[in-house]
N, C-alpha and C positions, 0 to 999 in steps of 0.2 A: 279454369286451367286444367289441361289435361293430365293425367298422370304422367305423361312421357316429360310433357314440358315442364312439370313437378320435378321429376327425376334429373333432369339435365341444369335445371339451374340448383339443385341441390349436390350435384356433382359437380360446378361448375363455384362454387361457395366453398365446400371443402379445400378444388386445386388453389381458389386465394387463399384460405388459409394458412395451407399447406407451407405456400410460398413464401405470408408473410411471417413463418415461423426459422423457415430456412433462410431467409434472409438476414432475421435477426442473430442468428448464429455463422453470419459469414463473418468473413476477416480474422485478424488476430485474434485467436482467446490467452489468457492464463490459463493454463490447466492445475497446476501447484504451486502451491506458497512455502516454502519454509521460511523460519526465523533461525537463525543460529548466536548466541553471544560472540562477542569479537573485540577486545579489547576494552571492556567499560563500555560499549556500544553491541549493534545489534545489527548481523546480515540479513537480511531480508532479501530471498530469492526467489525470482518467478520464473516456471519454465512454460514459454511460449509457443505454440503449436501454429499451422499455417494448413486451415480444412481446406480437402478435396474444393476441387473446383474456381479454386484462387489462385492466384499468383500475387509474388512479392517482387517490387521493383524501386530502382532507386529511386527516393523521395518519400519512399512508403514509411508511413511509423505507427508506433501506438502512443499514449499518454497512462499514464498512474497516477490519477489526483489525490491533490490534501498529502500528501506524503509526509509528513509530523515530524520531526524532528531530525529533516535533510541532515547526513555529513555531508559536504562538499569533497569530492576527492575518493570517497570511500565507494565506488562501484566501478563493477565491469560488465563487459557482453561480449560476446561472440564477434569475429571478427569481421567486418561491414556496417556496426553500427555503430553510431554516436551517440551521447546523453546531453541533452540541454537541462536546464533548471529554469522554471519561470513559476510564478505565482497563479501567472493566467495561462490557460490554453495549454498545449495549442489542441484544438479540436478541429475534427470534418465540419464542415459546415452541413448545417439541420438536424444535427445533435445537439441536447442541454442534459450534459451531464453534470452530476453534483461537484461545482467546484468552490471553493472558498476561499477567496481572493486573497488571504493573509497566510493561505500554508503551501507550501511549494508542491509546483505536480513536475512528474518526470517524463520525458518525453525521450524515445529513443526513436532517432530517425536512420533510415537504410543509404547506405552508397554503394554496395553488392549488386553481383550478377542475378539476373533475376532467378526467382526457385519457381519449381510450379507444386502443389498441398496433393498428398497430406503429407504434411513433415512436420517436425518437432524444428525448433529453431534456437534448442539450446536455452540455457540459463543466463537469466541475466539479474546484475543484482545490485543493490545501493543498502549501502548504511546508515542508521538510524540512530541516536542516542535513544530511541524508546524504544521496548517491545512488548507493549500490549497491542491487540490486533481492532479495526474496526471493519466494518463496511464502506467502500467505496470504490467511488465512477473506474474506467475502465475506457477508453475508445480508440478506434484504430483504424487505419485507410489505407485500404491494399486496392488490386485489381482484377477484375473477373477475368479468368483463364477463358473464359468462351468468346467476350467483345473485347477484352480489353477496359471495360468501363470501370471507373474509379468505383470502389466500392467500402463503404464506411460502417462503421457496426459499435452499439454499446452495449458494455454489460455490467459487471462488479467485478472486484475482489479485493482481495485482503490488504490492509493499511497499517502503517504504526499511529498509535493516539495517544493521547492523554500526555502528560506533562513529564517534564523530567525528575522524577526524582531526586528531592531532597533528604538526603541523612537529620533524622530528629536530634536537638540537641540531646548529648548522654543524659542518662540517666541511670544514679547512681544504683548501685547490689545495693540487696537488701542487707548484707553482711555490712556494709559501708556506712549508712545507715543506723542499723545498730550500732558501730563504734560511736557515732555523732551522736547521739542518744544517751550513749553510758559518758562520752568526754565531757557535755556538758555541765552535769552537775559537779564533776571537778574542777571545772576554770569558776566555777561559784565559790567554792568551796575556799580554792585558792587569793580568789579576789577578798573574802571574806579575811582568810587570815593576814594577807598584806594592810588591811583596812585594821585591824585592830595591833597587828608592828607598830605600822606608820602612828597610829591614835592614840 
């Protein structure tokens, strides 16, 4: 193989790669998580960005799997979008993102005018009774600004997990404690001399 033809399919390897790096960063991202407290619950807010060379159109949405411990009721977005709740999906199709059929993912789907990236797309947010964080799926189906062609993308971010905290039963001061400690030997004490009244 000649140098040249050397140089051209190792330049012609890089542009795939290239490509399929840019690709996997198309579509919706999250770009930030906050968690905020919110009544004995917890906001979980993500602000969503729309990269160069996309566009958003009605029907277009993203998903937030595993989502731990849904309120129902407790979120909002920007105006044009809607929130479903499903356990499953919804995903693009030839995506397998991490989803686990028994914890609800959130899906916000578009009925707005189309935008065309880079734009921020505003915050959007749902309530959680937990707020410890984990890792997880992420996926989202927008359309390319150049053809028009559907265009799908996964990636991660931040989730609420782990269980709802339970309050352990009290448990008693040490000052408390010590009274129960010193009262004891006087209800002995007292039984003792009823016992010899009464005898």
């Amino acid at each position: 193989m000649s140098l040249t033809n050397w140089i051209k399919k190792a330049v012609a390897a890089v542009a795939v790669a290239a490509g399929m790096i840019n690709s996997a960063q198309a579509g919706l991202l999250p770009t930030n998580v906050t968690v905020t407290p919110q009544a004995g619950n917890f906001r979980w807010t993500y602000a969503i960005v729309l990269p160069t060379d996309m566009k958003l159109q009605s029907g277009n949405y993203f998903t937030i799997y595993d989502f731990a411990g849904y309120v129902p009721g407790g979120d909002s977005a920007p105006a044009g979008w809607a929130l479903t709740s499903s356990n499953t999906g919804s995903t693009p199709s030839q995506l397998l993102p991490n989803d686990d059929p028994t914890v609800p993912n959130l899906t916000w789907r578009y009925t707005g005018e189309t935008q065309f990236g880079q734009i921020g797309l505003g915050n959007f947010w749902a309530v959680s009774s937990l707020g410890q964080s984990a890792e997880d799926s992420f996926t989202a189906l927008t359309n390319r600004a150049s053809d028009g062609l559907a265009d799908s993308n996964v990636t991660t971010t931040s989730v609420p997990t782990g269980s709802t905290i339970v309050d352990p039963p009290g448990v008693p001061e040490p000052t408390t404690l010590a009274l129960a400690g010193l009262g004891l030997p006087l209800v002995g004490l007292v039984r003792r001399m009823r016992r010899k009244k009464n005898g």
